[in-house]
C-alpha positions as CSV (number, residue, x, y, z in Angstrom):
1,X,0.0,0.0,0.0
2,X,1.5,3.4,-1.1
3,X,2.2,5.4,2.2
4,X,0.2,7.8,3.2
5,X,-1.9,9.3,6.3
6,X,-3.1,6.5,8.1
7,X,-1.5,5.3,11.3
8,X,0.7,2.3,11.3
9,X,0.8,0.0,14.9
10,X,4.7,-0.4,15.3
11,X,6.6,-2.2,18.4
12,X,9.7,0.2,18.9
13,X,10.9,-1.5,22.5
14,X,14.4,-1.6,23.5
15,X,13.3,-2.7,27.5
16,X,10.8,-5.1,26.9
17,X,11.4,-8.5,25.5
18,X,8.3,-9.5,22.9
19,X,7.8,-12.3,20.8
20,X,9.5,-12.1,17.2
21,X,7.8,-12.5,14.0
22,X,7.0,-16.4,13.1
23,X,8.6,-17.9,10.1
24,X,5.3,-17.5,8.3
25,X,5.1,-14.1,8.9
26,X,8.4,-13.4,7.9
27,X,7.9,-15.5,4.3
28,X,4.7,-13.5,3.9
29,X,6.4,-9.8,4.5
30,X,9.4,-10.9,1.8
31,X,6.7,-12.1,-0.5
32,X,5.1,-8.8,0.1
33,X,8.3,-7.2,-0.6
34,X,9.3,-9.0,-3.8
35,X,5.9,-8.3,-5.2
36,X,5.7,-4.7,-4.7
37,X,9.0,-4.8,-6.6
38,X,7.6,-7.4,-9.5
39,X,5.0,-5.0,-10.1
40,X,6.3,-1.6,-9.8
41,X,10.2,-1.6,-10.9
42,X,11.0,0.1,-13.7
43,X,14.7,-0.8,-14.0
44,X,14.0,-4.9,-14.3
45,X,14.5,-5.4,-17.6
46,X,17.7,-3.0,-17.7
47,X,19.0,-4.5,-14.4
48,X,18.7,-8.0,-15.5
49,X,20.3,-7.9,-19.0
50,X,23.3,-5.4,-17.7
51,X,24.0,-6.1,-14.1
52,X,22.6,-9.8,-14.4
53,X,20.3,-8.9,-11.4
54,X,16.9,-10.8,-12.0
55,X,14.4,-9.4,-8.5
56,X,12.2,-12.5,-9.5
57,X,14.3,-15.2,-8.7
58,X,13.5,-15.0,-4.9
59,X,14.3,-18.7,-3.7
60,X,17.9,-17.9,-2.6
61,X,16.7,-15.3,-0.4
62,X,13.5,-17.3,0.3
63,X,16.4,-19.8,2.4
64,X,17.9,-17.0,4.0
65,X,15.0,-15.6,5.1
66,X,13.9,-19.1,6.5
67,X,17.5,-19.2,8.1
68,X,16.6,-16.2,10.4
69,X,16.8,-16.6,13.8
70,X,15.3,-13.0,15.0
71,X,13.3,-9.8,13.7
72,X,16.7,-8.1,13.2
73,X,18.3,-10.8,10.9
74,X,14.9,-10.9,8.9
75,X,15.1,-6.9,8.4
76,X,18.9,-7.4,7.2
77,X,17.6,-10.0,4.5
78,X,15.0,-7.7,3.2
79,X,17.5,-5.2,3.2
80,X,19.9,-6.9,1.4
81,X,17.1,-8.1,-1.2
82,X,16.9,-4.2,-2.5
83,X,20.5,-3.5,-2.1
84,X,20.9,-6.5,-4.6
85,X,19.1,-4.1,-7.2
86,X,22.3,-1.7,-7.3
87,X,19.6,1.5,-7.2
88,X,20.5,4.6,-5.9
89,X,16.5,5.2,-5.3
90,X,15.6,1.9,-4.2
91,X,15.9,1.2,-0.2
92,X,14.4,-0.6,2.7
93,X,14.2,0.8,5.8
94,X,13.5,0.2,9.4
95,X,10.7,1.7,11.9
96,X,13.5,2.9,14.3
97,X,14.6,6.5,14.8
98,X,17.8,5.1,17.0
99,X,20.9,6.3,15.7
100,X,24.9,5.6,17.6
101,X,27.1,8.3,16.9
102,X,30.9,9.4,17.5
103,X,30.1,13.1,16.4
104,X,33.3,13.3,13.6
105,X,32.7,12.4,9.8
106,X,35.1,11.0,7.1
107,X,34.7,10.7,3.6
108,X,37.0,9.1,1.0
109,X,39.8,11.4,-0.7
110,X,42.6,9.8,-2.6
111,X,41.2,6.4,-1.5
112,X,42.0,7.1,2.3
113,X,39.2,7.6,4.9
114,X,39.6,11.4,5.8
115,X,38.4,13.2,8.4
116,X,36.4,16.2,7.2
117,X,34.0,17.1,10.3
118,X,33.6,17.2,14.0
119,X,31.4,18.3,16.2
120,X,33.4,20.1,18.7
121,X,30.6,20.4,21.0
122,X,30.3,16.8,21.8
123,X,34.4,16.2,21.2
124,X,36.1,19.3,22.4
125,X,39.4,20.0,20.9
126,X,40.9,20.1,24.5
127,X,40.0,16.4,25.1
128,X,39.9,15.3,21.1
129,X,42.8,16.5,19.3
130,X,42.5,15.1,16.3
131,X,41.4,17.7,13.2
132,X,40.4,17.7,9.6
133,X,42.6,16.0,7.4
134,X,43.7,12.8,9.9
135,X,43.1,9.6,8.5
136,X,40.6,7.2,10.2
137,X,43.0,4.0,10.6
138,X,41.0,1.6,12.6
139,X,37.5,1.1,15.1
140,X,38.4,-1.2,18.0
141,X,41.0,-3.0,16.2
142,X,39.3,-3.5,13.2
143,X,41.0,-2.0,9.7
144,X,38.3,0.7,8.8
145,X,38.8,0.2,5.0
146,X,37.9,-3.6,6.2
147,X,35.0,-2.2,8.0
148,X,34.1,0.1,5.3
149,X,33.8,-2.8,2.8
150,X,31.1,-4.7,4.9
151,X,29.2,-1.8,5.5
152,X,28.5,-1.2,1.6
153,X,25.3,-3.0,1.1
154,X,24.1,-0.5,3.6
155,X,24.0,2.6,1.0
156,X,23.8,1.5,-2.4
157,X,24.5,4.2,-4.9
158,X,24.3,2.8,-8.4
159,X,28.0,3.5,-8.9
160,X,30.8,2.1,-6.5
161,X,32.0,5.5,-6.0
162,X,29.2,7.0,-4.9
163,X,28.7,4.0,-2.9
164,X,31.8,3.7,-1.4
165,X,31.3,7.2,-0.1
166,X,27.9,7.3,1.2
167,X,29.1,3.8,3.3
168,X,32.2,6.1,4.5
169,X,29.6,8.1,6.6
170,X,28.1,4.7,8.1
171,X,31.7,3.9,10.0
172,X,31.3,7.2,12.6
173,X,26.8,7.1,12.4
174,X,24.9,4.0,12.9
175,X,21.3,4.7,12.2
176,X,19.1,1.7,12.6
177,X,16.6,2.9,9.8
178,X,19.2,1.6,7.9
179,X,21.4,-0.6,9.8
180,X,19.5,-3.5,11.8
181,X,22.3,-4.0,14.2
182,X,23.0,-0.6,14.2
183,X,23.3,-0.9,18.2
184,X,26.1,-3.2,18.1
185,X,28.4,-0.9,19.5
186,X,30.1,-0.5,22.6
187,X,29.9,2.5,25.0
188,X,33.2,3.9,24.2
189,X,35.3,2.8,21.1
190,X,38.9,2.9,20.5
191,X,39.5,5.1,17.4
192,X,43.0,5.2,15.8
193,X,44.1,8.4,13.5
194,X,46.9,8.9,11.2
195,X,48.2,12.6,11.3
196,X,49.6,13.3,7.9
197,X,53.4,13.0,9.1
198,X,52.3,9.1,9.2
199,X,52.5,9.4,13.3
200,X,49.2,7.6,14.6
201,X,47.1,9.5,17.5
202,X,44.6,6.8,19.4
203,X,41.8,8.4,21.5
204,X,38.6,7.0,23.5
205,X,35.1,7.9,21.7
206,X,32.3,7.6,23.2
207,X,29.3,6.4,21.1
208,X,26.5,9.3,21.4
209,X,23.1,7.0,21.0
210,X,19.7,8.7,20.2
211,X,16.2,7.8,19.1
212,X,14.4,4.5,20.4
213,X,15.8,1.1,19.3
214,X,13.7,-1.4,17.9
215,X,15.0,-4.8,19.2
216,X,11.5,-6.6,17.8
217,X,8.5,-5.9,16.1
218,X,6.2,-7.5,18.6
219,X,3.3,-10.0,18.5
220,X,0.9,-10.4,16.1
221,X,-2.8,-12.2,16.1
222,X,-2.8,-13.7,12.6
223,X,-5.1,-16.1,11.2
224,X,-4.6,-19.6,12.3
225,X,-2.1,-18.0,14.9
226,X,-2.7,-16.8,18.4
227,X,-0.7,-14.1,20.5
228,X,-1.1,-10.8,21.2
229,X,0.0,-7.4,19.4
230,X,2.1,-5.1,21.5
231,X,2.3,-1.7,19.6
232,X,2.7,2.0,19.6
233,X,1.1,4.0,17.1
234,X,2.9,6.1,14.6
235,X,2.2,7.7,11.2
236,X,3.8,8.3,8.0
237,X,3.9,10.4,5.0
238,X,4.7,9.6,1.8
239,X,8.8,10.0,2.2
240,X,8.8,8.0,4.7
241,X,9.0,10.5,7.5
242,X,7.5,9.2,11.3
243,X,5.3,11.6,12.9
244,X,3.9,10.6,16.9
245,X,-0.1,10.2,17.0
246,X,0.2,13.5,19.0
247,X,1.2,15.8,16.4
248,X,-0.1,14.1,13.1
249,X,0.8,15.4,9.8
250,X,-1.5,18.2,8.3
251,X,-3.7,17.2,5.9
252,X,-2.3,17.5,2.2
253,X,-4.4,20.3,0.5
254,X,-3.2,20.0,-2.5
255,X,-5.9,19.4,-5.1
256,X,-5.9,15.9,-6.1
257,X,-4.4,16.1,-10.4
258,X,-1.6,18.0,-8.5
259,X,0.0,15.4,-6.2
260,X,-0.9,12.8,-8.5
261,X,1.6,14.7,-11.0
262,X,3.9,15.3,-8.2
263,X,4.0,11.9,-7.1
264,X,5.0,11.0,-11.3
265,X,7.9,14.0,-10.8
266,X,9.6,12.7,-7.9
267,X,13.1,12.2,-8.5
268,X,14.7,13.1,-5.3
269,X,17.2,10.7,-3.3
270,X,16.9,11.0,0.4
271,X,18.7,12.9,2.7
272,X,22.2,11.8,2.9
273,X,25.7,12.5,5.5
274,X,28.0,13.8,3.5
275,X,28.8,17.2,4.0
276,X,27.3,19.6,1.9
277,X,24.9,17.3,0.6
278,X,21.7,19.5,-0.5
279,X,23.2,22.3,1.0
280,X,22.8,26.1,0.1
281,X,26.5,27.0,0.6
282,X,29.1,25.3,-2.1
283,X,31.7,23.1,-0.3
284,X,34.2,25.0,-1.9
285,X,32.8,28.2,-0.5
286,X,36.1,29.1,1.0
287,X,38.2,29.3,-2.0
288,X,35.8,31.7,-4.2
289,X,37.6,33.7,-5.8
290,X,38.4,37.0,-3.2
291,X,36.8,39.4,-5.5
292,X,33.2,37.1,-5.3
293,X,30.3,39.5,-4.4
294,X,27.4,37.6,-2.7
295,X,24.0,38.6,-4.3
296,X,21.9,35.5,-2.8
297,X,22.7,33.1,0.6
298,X,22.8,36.0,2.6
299,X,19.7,34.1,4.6
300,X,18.9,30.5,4.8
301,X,15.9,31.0,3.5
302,X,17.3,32.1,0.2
303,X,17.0,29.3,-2.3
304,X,20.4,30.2,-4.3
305,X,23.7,30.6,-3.1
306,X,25.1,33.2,-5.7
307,X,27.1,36.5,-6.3
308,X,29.7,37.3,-8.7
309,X,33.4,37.6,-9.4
310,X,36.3,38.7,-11.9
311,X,38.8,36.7,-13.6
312,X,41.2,37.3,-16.6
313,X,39.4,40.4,-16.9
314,X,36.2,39.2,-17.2
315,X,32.6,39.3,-15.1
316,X,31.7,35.7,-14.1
317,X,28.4,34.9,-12.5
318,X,27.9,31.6,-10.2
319,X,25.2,30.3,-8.3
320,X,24.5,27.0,-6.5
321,X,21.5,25.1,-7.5
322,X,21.3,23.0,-4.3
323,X,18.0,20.9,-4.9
324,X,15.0,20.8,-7.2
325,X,12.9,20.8,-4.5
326,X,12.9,24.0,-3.1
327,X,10.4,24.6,-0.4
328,X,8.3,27.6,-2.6
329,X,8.5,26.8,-6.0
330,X,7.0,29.9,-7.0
331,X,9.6,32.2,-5.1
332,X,12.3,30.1,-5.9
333,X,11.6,30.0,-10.2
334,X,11.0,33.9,-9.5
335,X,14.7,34.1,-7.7
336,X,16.6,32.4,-10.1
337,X,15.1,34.1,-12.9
338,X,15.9,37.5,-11.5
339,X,19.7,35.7,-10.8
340,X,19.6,35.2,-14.8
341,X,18.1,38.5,-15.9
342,X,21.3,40.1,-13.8
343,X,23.7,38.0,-15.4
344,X,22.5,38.2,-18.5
345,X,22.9,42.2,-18.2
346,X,26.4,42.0,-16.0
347,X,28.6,39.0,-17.0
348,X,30.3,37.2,-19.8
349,X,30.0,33.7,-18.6
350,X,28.4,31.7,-15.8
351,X,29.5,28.7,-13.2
352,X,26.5,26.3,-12.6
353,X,26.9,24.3,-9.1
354,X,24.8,21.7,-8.8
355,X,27.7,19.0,-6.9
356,X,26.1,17.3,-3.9
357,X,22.3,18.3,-5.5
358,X,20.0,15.3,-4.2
359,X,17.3,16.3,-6.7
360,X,13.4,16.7,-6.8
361,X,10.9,17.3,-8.8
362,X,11.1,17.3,-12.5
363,X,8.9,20.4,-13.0
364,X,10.8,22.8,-11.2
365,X,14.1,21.2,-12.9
366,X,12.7,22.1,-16.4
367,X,11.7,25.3,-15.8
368,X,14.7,26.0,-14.1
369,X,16.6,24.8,-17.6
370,X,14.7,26.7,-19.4
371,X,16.1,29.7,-18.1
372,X,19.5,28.3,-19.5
373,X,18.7,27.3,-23.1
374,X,18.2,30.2,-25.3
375,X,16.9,28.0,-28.2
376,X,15.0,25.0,-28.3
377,X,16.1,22.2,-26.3
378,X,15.3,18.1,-25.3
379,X,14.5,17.5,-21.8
380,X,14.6,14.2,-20.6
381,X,11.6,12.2,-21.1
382,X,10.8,8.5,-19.1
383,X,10.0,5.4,-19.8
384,X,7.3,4.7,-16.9
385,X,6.0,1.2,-15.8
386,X,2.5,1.0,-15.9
387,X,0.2,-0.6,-13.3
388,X,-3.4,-0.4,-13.1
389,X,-2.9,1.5,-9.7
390,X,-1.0,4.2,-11.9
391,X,-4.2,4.1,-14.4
392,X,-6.7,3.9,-11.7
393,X,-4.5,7.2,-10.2
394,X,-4.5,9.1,-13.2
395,X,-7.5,8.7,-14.4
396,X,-9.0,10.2,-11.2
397,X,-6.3,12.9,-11.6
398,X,-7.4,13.6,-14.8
399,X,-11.5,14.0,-13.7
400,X,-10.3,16.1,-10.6
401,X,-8.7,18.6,-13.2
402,X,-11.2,18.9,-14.9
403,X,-13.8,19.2,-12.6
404,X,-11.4,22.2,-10.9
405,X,-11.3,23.8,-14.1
406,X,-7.6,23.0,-14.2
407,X,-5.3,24.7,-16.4
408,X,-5.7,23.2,-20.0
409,X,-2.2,22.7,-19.8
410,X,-2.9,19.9,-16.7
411,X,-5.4,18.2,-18.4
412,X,-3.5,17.8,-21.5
413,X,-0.8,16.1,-19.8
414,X,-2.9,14.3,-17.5
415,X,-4.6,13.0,-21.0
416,X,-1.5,12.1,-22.7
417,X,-0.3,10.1,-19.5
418,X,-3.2,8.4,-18.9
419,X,-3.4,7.7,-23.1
420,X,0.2,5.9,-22.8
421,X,0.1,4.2,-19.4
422,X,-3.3,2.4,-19.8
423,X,-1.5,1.6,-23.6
424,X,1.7,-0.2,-22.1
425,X,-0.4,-1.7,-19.2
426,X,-1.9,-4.0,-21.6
427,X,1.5,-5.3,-22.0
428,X,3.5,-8.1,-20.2
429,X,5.5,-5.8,-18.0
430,X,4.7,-3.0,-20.0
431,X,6.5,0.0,-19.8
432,X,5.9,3.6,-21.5
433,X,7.4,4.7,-24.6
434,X,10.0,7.6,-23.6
435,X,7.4,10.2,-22.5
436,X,8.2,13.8,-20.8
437,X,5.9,13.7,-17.3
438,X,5.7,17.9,-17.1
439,X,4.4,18.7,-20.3
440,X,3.0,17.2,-23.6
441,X,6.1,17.7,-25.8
442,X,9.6,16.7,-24.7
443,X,11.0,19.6,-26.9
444,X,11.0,22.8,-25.2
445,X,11.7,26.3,-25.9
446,X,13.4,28.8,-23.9
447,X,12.1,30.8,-21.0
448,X,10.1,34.1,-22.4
449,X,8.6,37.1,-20.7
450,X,4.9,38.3,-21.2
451,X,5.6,39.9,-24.7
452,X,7.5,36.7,-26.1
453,X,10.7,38.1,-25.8
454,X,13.7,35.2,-24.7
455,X,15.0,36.0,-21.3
456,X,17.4,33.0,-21.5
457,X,21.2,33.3,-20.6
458,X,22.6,33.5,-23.9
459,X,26.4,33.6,-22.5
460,X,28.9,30.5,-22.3
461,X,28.3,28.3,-19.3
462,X,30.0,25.7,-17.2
463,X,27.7,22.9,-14.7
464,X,29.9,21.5,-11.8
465,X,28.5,18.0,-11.1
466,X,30.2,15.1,-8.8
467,X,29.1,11.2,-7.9
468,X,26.5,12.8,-5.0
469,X,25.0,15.0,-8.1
470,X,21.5,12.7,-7.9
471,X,18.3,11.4,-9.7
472,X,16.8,15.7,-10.5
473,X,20.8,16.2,-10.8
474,X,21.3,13.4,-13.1
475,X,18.7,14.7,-14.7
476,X,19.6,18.0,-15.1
477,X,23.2,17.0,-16.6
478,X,21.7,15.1,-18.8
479,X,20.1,17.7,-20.1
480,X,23.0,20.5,-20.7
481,X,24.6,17.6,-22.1
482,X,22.2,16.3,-24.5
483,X,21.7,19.7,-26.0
484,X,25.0,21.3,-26.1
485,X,24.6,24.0,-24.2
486,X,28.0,23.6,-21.9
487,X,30.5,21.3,-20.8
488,X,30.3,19.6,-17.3
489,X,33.2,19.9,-15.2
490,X,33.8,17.2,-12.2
491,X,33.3,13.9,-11.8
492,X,30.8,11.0,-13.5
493,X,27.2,11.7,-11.8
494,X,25.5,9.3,-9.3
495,X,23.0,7.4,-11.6
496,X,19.7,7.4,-10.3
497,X,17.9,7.5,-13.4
498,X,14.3,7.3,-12.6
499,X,11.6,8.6,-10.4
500,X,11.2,7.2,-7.1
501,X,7.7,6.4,-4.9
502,X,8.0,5.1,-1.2
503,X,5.5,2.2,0.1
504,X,4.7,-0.2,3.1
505,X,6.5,-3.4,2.3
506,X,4.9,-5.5,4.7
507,X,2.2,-6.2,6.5
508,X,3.9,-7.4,10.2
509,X,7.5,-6.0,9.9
510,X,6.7,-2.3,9.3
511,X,9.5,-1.4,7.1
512,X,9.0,0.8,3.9
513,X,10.8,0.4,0.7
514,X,11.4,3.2,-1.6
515,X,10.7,1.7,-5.5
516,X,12.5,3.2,-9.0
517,X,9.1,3.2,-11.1
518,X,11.1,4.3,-14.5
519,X,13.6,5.0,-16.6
520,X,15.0,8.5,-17.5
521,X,15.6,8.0,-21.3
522,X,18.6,10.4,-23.4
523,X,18.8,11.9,-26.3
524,X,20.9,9.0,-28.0
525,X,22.6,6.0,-26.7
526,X,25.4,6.3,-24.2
527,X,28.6,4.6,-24.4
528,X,30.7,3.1,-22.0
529,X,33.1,0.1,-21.4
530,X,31.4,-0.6,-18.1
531,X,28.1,-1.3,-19.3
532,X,26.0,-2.2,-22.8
533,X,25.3,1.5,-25.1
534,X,21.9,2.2,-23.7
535,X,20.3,5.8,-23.5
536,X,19.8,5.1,-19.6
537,X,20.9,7.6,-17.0
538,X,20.4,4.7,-14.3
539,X,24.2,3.0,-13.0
540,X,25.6,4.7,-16.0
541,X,25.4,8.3,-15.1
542,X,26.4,11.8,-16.9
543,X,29.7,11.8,-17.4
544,X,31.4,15.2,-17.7
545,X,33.6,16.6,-20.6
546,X,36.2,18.0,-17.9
547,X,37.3,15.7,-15.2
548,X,38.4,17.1,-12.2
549,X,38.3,15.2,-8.7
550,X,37.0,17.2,-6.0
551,X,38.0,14.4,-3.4
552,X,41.4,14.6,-3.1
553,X,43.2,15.4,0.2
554,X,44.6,18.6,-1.4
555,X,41.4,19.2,-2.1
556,X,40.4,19.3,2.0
557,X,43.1,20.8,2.9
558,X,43.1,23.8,1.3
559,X,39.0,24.1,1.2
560,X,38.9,23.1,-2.5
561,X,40.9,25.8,-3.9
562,X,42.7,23.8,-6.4
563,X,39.1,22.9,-7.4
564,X,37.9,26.7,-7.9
565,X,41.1,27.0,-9.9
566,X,40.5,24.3,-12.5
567,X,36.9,25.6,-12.7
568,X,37.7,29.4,-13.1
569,X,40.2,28.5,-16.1
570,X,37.5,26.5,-17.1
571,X,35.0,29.4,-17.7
572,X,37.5,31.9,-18.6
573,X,38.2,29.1,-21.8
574,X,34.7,29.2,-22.9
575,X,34.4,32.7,-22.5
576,X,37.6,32.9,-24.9
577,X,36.4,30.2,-26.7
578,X,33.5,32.2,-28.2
579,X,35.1,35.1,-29.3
């Protein structure tokens, strides 16, 4: 069942020893899981013939699942079930808010584990001495690279880089919406650091534990079964979020054709740990050039981070594009336009960030594009599995517009969804032909004001990407690839090609899986020796026309200056490049 409002009865008790979840219980909920995925993933048919990942050949996790000896080791196996996808989008999670932590961060740069945060309120430096830039050596003895590798099928990223990184954050934060045995660790761990003379530096952390632990679900009355339910109520949204029964959500007001069309839009990975990630201020803030001039980011509440700043005697604009979900869409598509109408008048060129962008919703995305292309350009259109719930959906959407007087413009859509799913549902699997899912024409034209007039930047551009640049930033590379409008400069893009949809994914254990319902579909067939040509964004990612590596220890050390270097020359090239 697709979340929504309705309250779910959960055991979250770390005290209080219930019964686990009988084997027949535990077979039904995988069964439950494998089905949602049988009818709902978009990626099968890719993921089998590239990866040689077939989700319908459950009996080998069928035994595991049978070779379970508590709740916790079921919840691993259904974990491990969608990790086995390699998705970016697609991951099963836990009814826990417990999270262990040792307050510091590392993330991967050069191929060593690097420290790149601490929280100096929980580890002052007077106690902790250790700073940014030490390597992380070992956990309790255990080699952390060694540690790192097991901890990999806990944040599957499409690509093993982005994986490797997302699993660096899981060595220093445990969370158990993730993590089953996420408690499995002491009260105070031995942490060994390498300063960067090669001289180690050991120090006692103690492991900072939040949240309530789930240890069991609890007992259930099922048919042909007796026992009793011990629960505590909790409800969800759609993303997957908890709220208590004291405080529920407020009710969604948003008319009916408009969430069904934002639920098709979705392409948004959830909130990760590394640094930066979604975040208004570039990671390389630091380093700007000293002649930058801030125009937006003043306030948090500002949806840009922007300003501008002079190289090789020239005016070069840059602003960050952290997500595509913005919380007003309205005042955000208003901001950035007014960003490009002051470019357009006051620079010569323009620096795109969109590294670290987690995505969202494919609407916004366009339009925001739109301000970039001053002629007519391809957006990226998606091949969408069709299910008689997604006809059932639309097809109400579609007599809700109406009935609301709707803009024409809705309807249309709605119409030419509705026309192509209920097509391809007839089919064995079906899926969609490539279709766009904000408009009826993938081929767009550029942004115009009231009198027809382009108001486009027309100037040469550069789009910074990196592996954390995700699903609405997959997307949105893509895109300024496809049509030519600039090179990327960074490193190969995450690779969650699709839009995503959460669900319950089982009727005893609780957990919720998040599902890849498509397939983001390019302009031509992409090349690459790791995988067969295939227009696909999903595993394969964007890969950029510049390479530069952001994650290099030079890189943290001097707050990615070398990074701003390669990107200015970059820009001031293109500028030069077009006279």
């Amino acid at each position: 069942m697709r979340l929504g409002g309705r309250l779910l009865l959960l055991a979250l008790v770390a005290t209080v020893s219930y019964a686990q979840l009988t084997m027949d219980q535990k077979v039904s909920d995988f069964q439950a899981l494998a089905g949602l995925y049988a009818k709902r993933y978009g990626p099968y048919e890719w993921k089998r013939d590239a990866l040689g990942i077939d989700l319908f050949n459950i009996a080998p996790w069928l035994t595991q699942v049978q070779a379970t000896k508590n709740d916790l080791d079921f919840y691993d196996v259904m974990s491990q079930y969608v990790a086995s996808l390699n998705d970016a989008h697609d991951v099963y999670q836990l009814p826990s808010t417990f999270r262990a932590n040792l307050n510091f961060t590392v993330d991967i740069y050069d191929g060593k584990l690097l420290v790149d945060s601490i929280n100096r309120s929980r580890l002052p430096a007077s106690e902790f001495g250790f700073v940014t830039g030490y390597e992380l050596v070992s956990i309790d003895g255990q080699d952390s690279q060694k540690q790192l590798d097991g901890l990999l099928r806990y944040e599957i990223a499409a690509n093993p880089r982005s994986t490797r990184r997302l699993a660096a954050q899981l060595l220093t934060s445990r969370p158990q919406v993730l993590m089953p045995h996420a408690a499995d660790v002491p009260e105070i761990s031995l942490v060994v650091f390498r300063r960067p003379d090669g001289n180690p530096e050991t120090y006692r952390i103690p492991w900072a534990k939040s949240g309530l632990l789930l240890t069991n679900v609890g007992r259930y009355t099922t048919p042909g079964l007796t026992g009793t339910a011990s629960v505590s109520g909790l409800s969800r949204n759609p993303h997957g979020h908890r709220h208590p029964p004291s405080a529920p959500p407020v009710p969604d007001e948003t008319p009916d054709y408009l969430q069904v069309l934002n639920r098709l839009q979705n392409c948004r990975l959830p909130d990760k740990a590394v640094n930066g990630f979604g975040a208004q201020v570039p990671v390389f803030v630091a380093s700007l050039p000293s002649s930058f001039v801030l125009r937006q980011g003043r306030s948090v509440m500002d949806p840009f981070y922007s300003g501008v700043f002079s190289a090789g005697g020239h005016a070069i604009g840059f602003i960050r594009i952290p997500s595509y979900a913005p919380t007003n869409t309205t005042a955000a598509l208003t901001a950035f336009r007014n960003e490009i109408a002051f470019f357009q008048a006051n620079t010569e060129g323009l620096v795109v960030d969109e590294m670290r962008n987690p995505g969202g919703s494919v609407g916004y995305l366009n339009s925001i594009v739109s301000y970039l292309m001053p002629t007519e350009w391809r957006s990226i259109p998606f091949e969408l599995r069709a299910t008689s719930e997604w006809v059932e959906s639309i097809s109400r959407a579609l007599v809700s517009a109406v009935a609301l007087r709707a803009p024409q413009s809705s309807i249309d859509l709605l119409q030419m969804i509705k026309d192509e799913v209920t097509a391809a549902n007839s089919a064995v699997r079906g899926r969609t032909k490539a279709i766009p899912l904000d408009d009826v024409t993938i081929d767009r034209g550029p942004a115009m004001d009231a009198k027809g007039n382009v108001i486009a930047y027309t100037k040469p551009l550069i789009v910074l990407v990196d592996e954390m640049s995700a699903s609405g930033g997959d997307a949105f590379a893509a895109t300024i690839q496809d049509n030519a409008r600039g090179p990327l400069l960074g490193w190969r893009t995450m690779g969650a090609g699709g839009t995503v949809e959460a669900w319950e994914a089982g009727t005893y254990s609780l957990g919720t899986a998040t599902v890849t319902e498509s397939l983001m579909n390019r302009k031509t067939a992409i090349v690459t020796a790791e995988y067969p040509a295939a227009p696909y964004v999903e595993n394969i990612g964007v890969r950029p026309e510049i390479v530069v590596d952001y994650m290099t220890a030079d890189n943290l050390n001097r707050k990615g200056k070398p990074f701003v270097d390669a990107f200015v020359g970059a820009i001031l090239a293109q500028i030069q490049a077009r006279k």
